[in-house]
C-alpha positions as CSV (number, residue, x, y, z in Angstrom):
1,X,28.9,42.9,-13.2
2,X,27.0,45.6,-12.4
3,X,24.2,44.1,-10.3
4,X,22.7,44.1,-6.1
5,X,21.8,40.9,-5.0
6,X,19.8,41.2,-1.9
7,X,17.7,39.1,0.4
8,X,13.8,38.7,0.3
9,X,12.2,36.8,3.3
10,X,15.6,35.1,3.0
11,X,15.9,34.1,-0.8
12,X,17.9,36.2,-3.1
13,X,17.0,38.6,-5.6
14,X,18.7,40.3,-8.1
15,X,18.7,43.7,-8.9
16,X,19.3,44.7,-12.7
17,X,18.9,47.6,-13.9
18,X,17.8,47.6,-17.8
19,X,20.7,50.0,-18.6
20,X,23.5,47.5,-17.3
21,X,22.1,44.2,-18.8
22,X,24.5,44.2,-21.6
23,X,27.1,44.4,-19.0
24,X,25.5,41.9,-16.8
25,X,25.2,39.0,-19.8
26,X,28.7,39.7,-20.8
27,X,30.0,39.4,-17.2
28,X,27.9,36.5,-17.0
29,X,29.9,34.5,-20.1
30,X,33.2,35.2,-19.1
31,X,32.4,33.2,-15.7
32,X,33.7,29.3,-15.6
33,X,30.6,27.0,-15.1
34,X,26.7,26.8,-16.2
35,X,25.2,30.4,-15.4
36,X,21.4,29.3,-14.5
37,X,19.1,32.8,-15.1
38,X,15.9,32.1,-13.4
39,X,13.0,33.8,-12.9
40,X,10.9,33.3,-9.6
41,X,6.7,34.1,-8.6
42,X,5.9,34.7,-5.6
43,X,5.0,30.9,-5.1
44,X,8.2,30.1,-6.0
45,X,9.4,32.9,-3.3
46,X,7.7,31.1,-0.9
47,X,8.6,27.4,-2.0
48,X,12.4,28.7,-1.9
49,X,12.3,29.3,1.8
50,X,12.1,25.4,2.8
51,X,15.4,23.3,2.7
52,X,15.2,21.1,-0.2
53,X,16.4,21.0,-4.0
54,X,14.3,24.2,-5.1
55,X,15.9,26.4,-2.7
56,X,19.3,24.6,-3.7
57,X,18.7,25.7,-6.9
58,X,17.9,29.3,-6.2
59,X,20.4,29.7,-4.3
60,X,23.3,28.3,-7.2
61,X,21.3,30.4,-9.5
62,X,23.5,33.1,-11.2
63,X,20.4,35.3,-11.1
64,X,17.3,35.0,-9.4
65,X,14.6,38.0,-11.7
66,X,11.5,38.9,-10.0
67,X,8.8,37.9,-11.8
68,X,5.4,38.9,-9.4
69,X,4.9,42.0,-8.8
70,X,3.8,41.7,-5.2
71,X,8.2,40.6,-4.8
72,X,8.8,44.3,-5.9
73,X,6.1,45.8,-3.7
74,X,7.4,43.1,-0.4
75,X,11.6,44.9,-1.3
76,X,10.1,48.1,-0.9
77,X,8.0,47.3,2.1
78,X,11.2,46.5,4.4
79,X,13.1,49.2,2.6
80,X,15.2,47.2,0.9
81,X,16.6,48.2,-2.8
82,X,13.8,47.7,-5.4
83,X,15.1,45.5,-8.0
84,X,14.2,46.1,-12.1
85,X,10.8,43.6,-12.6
86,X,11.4,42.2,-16.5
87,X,8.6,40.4,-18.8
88,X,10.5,36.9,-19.6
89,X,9.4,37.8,-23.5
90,X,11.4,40.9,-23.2
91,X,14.3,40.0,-21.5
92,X,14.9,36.7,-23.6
93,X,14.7,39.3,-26.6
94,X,16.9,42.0,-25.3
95,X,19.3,39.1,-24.1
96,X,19.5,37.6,-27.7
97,X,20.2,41.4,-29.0
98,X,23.4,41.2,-26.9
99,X,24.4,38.4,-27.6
100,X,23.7,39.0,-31.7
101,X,25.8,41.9,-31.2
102,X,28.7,40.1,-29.7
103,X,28.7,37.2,-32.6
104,X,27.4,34.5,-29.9
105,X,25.5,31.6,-30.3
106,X,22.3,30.0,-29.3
107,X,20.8,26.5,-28.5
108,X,17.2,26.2,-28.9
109,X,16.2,22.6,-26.8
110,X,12.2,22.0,-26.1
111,X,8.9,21.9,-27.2
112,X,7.7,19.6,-30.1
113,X,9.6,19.5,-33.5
114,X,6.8,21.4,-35.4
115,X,7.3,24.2,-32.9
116,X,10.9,24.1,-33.0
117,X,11.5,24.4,-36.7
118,X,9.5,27.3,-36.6
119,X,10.5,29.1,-33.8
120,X,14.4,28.2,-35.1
121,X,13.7,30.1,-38.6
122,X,11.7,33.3,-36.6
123,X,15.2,33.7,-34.3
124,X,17.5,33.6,-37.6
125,X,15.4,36.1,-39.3
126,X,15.1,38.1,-36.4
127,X,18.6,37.7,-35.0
128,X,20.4,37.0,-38.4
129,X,23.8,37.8,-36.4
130,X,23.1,35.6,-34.0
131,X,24.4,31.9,-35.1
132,X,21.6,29.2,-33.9
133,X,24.4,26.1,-33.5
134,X,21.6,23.2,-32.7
135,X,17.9,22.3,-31.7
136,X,16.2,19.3,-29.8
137,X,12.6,18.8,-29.5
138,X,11.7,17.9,-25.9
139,X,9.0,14.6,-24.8
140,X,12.2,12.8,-25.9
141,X,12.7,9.1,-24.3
142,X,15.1,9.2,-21.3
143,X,17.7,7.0,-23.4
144,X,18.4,9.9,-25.8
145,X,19.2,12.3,-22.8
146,X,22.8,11.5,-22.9
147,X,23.2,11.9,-26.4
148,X,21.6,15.4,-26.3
149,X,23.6,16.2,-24.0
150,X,26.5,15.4,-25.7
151,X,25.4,17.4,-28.9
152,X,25.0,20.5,-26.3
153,X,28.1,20.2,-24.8
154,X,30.1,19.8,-28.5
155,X,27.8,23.0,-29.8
156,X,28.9,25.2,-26.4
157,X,26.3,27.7,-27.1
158,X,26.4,31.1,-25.6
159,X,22.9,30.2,-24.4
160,X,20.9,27.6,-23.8
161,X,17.1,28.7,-24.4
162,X,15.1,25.2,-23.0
163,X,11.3,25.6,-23.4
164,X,8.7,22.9,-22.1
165,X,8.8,19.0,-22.9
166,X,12.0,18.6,-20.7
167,X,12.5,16.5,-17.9
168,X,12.6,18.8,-14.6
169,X,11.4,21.5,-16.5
170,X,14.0,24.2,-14.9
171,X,15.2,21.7,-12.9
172,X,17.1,20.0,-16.1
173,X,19.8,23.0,-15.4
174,X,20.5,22.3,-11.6
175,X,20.6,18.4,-11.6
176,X,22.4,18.3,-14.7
177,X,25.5,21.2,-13.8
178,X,28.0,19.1,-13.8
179,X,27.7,17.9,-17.5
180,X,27.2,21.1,-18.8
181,X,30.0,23.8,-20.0
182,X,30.3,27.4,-19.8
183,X,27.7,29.6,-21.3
184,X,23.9,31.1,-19.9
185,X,21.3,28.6,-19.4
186,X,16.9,29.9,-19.2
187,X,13.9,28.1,-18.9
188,X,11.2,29.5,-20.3
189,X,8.4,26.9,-20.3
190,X,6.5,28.5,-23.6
191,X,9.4,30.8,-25.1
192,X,9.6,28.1,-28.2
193,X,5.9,28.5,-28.7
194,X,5.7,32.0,-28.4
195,X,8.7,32.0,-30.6
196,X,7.0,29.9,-33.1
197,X,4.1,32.1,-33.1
198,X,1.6,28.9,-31.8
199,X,0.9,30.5,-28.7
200,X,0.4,34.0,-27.0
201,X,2.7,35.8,-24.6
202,X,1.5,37.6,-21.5
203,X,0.5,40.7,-22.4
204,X,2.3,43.8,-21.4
205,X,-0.7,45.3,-20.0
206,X,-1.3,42.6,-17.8
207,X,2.6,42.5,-16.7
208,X,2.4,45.6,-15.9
209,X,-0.5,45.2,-13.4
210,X,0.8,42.3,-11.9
211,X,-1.6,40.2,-13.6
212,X,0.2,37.9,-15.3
213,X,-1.0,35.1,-13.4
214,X,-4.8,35.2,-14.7
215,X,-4.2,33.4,-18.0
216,X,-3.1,30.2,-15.8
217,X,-5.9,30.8,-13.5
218,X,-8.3,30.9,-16.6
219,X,-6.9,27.4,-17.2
220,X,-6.8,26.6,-13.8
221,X,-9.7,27.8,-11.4
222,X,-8.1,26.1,-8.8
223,X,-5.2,28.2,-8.7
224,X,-7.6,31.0,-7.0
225,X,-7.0,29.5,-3.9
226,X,-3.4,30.5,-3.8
227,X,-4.6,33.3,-2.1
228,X,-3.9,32.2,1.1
229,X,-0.4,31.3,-0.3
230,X,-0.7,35.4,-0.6
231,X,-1.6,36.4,2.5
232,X,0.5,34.3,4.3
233,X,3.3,36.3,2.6
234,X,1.6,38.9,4.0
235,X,1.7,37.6,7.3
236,X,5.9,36.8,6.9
237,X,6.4,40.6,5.4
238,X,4.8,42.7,8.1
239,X,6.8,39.9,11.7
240,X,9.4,40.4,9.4
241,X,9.2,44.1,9.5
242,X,8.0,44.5,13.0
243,X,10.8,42.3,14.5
244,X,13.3,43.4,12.3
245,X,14.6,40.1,11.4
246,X,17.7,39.3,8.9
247,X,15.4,39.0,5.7
């Protein structure tokens, strides 16, 4: 597998360049055990650094995708490589290309049922080589959770693509390795949506400005205050720097 993982204020990051992710998801399949792809903010960054189960996670994580810009801009600050910054959207799409290309299978588990229908018929007619081998709707009662999982686990998709409604949210992956089998597992909390055409995705205008994070803001004024969460990551990056630390 042709990627760089390196450190970032001492959680890892993965570098991927867009010319070896077909290499990378392959790679990635022929590996024994759940393959967690996650992608992580700069909150998330900074949330990572304190012992607990999130920074378990990132840390079991088969790759760990930038997602804020502001991570790409803190690697080149210490002179570190630069890994590749994806949009989610895209990379679930050029991920589900590969796989289409290789005869694999998906699993599409989340969201209400409404949304899931419709997002399940968008993916076969988009990806009509790609064979869709199940679908749960999430906001499911907690005594169906073993039974899902059971239906997962006799489907073995290639990928698992889990969307909101679940319990965990992208949590469900890490607390629930043990039970499930080979294969790539993302959380996306509104790729079924988007999928179904019921809700918009980030642009690729905003993306590319790092301002992905307005929408949720919009929803959210509160979230303005995670500002100081900012510059205190501006604070980390420059005694990092200055006292060369192991970052």
């Amino acid at each position: 597998m042709a990627t760089t993982r390196i450190e970032l204020l001492k959680v890892p990051l993965d570098i991927v360049p867009p010319e070896e992710l077909e290499s990378t998801i392959l790679s990635l399949l022929e590996r024994n055990g759940p393959q967690h792809i996650m992608f992580i903010t700069l909150w998330d960054l900074l949330r990572a650094r304190r012992k607990g189960e999130f920074r378990s996670m990132v840390l079991d994580a088969a790759l760990v995708l930038p997602l804020s810009k502001s991570l790409i801009s803190g690697a080149r600050f210490l002179h570190k490589p630069v890994p590749h910054r994806y949009h989610p959207f895209n990379f679930i799409i050029s991920s589900l290309t590969v796989l289409e290309s290789y005869c694999k299978s998906l699993y599409l588990f989340g969201a209400h049922q409404r949304s899931l229908m419709l997002a399940e018929r968008n993916v076969r007619s988009t990806f009509p080589g790609l064979s869709v081998v199940g679908r749960y709707a999430g906001y499911f009662h907690r005594t169906m959770e073993r039974n899902i999982m059971t239906a997962i686990s006799k489907a073995h998709p290639s990928l698992l693509l889990i969307g909101d409604g679940i319990p965990g949210g992208r949590r469900w992956i890490f607390r629930n390795k043990s039970r499930l089998h080979n294969g790539l597992f993302l959380y996306a909390d509104d790729v079924i949506e988007v999928f179904a055409d019921r809700k918009r995705r980030v642009s690729e205008e905003l993306f590319e400005k790092g301002l992905e994070y307005l929408p949720s803001v919009l929803k959210n004024p509160l979230r303005i205050f995670r500002i100081f969460q900012y510059l205190w990551y501006t604070i980390l990056l420059l005694f990092s720097r200055l006292f060369r630390s192991s970052t």
